[in-house]
C-alpha positions as CSV (number, residue, x, y, z in Angstrom):
1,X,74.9,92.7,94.6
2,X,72.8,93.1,91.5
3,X,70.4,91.5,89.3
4,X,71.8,91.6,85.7
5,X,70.4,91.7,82.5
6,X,69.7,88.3,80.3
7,X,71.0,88.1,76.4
8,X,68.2,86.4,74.9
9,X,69.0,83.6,71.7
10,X,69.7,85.9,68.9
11,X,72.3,88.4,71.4
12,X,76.1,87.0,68.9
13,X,77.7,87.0,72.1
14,X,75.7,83.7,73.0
15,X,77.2,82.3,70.2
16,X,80.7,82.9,71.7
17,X,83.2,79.9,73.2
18,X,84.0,81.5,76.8
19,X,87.8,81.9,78.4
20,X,89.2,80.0,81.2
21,X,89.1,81.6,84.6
22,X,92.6,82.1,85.0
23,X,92.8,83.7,88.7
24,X,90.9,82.0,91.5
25,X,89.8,83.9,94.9
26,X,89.3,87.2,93.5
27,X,87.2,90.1,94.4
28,X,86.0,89.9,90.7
29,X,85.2,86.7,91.0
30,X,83.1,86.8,94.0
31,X,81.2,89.9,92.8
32,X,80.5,87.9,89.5
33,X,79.2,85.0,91.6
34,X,76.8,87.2,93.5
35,X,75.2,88.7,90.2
36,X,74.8,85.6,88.9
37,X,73.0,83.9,92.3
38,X,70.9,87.0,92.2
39,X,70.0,86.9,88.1
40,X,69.2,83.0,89.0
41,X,67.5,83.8,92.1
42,X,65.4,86.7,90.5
43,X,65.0,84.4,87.3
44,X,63.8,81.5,88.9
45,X,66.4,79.3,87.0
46,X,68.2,76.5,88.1
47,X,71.7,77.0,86.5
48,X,73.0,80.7,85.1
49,X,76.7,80.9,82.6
50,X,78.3,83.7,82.6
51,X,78.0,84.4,79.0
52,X,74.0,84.7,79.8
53,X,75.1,87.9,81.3
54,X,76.9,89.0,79.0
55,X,80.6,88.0,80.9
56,X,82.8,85.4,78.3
57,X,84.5,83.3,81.7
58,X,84.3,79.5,81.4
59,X,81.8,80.1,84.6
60,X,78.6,78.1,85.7
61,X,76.4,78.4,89.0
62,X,73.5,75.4,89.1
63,X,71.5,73.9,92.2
64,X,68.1,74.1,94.2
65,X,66.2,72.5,96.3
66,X,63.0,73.0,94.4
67,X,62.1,74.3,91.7
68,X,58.6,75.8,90.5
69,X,59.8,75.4,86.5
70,X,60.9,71.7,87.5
71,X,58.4,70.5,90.1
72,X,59.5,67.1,89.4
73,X,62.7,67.1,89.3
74,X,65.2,66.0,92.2
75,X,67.1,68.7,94.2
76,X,70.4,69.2,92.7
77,X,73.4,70.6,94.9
78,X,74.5,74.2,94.5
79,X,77.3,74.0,92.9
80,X,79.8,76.8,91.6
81,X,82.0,75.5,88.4
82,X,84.5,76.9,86.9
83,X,86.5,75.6,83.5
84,X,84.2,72.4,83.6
85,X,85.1,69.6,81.4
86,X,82.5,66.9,81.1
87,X,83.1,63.0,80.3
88,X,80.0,60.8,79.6
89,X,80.5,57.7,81.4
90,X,77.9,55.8,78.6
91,X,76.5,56.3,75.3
92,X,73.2,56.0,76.5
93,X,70.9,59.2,76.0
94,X,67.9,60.0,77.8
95,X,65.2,62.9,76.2
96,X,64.1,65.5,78.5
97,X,62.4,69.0,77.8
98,X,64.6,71.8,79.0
99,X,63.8,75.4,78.9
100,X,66.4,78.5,78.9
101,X,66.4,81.6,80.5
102,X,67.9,82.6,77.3
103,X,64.9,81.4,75.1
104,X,62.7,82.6,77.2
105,X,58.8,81.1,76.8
106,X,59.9,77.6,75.1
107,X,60.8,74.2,75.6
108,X,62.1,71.4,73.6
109,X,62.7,68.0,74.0
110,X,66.3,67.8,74.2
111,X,68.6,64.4,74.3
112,X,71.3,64.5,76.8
113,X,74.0,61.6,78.3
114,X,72.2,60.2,81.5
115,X,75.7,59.4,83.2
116,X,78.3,62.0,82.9
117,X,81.6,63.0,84.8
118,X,82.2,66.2,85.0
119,X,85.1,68.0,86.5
120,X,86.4,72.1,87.4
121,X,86.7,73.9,90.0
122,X,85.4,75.7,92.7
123,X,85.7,79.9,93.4
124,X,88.9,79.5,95.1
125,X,90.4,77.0,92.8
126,X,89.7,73.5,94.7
127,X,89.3,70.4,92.3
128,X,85.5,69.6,92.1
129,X,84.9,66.1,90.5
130,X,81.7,64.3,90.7
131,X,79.6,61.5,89.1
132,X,75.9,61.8,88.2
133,X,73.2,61.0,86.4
134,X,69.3,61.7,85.0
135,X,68.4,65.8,85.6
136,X,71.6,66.9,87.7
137,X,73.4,65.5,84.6
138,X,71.1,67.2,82.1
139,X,71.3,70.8,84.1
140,X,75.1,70.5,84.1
141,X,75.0,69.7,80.3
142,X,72.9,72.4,79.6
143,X,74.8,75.2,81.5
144,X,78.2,73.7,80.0
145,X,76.6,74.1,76.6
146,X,76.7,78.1,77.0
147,X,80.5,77.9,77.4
148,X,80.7,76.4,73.8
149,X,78.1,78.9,72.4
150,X,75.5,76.6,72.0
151,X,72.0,76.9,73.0
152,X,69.6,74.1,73.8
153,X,67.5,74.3,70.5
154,X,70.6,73.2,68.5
155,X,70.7,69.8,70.0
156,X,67.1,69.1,69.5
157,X,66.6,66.2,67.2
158,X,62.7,66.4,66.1
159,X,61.5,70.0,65.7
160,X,58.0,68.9,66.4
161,X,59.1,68.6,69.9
162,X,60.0,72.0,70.1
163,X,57.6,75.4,70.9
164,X,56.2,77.7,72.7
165,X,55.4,76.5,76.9
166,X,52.0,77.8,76.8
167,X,50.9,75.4,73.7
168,X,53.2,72.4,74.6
169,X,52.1,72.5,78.7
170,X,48.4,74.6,79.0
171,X,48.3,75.7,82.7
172,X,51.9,76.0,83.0
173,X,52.8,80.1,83.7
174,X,55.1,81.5,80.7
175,X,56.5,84.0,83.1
176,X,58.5,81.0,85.0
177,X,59.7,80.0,81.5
């Protein structure tokens, strides 16, 4: 459908807490869910919200098989989510750098629960519930965050762990950050 534009960290309506998704199925819906695969796609992310877009719906999109920003990390299901809720299943915290497509050219070391539950549902309105852990938990925190209006430098704990890609990883390109 169409490759939309990304608010960037200083855009108010980032800052915003998004609605439930009320009707499942719809046209809207499915056209939203292309834009944001292609804005992903085009982006080279691993998870897109809705609000990045601009669209306040309780509405995330995260998976790949591979990733180029992530060469490390393991392949995470595609997964369409909608009204998410998220239950850590421990206290125990794992630190990770993330990256937004949102705050584009930085990464910071970011802590994140290593076990979470998190539960929503699909386009159509099926229950999706699922256990996980280490980065498919972090990417599913992450995404879930944008619903609140938070962004990924907020939860960063030592802002010495936090700058600009090209001085924190030389030889890693800024335009896949």
């Amino acid at each position: 459908m169409a490759v939309r534009e990304l608010l960037k960290m200083g855009d108010e309506r980032l800052l915003r807490v998004a609605q439930p998704v009320r009707e499942f199925g719809t046209a809207e819906l499915r056209a939203l869910l292309q834009d944001m695969l292609d804005t992903m796609e085009s982006a080279g992310g691993v998870g897109l919200a809705a609000p990045q877009i601009g669209v306040d719906l309780q509405m995330v999109i995260f998976g790949f098989e591979r990733s180029e920003r992530y060469p490390d990390a393991p392949a995470v299901p595609m997964t369409v989510l909608l009204n998410p809720v998220i239950e850590p299943l421990s206290d125990e915290e794992e630190d990770g750098w993330e990256g937004c497509l949102s705050v584009p050219g930085l990464r910071g070391l970011v802590p994140r629960f290593m076990r979470i539950r998190y539960c929503g549902f699909d386009l159509d309105g099926n229950v999706i519930e699922r256990e996980v852990q280490g980065f498919h938990a972090r990417v599913v925190q992450h995404e879930c965050d944008h619903l609140i209006g938070r962004l990924y430098p907020t939860r960063i704990r030592d802002m010495a762990k936090f700058g600009f890609t090209e001085v924190l990883f030389p030889g890693v390109p800024v335009e896949e950050d």
